[in-house]
N, C-alpha and C positions, 0 to 999 in steps of 0.2 A: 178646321179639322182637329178631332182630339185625338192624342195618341197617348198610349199608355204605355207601363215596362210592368212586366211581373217576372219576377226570379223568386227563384228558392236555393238555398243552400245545399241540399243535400240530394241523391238523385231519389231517396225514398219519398218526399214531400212532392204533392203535385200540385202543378202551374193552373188547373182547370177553374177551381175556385176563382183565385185572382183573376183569370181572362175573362171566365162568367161574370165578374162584378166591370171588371173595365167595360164589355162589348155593353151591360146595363145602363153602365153612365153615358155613354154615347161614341166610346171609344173605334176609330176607323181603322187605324194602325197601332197594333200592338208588335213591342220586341219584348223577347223572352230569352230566360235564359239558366244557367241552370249551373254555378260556380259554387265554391266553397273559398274561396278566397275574398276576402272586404275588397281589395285593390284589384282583383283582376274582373273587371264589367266591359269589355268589348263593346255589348251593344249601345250604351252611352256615350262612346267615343265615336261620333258621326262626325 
């Protein structure tokens, strides 16, 4: 299974790009997320 991560910094920028390119490459589970902080990514912390 491939999974992918798309975030953006800022809440003006959208996620749809990056999820339309992960679900192309074959992605099953995508996390997303949507911070302005480098150190704060929750969903990487599994």
């Amino acid at each position: 299974m491939k999974i992918g991560y798309a975030r953006v910094s800022t809440k003006d920028q959208k996620l749809e790009l990056q999820i339309e390119a992960l679900e192309k490459y074959g992605c099953e589970l995508i996390f997303k997320e949507t911070k302005s902080a480098l150190k704060e990514r929750p969903e990487l912390h599994l």
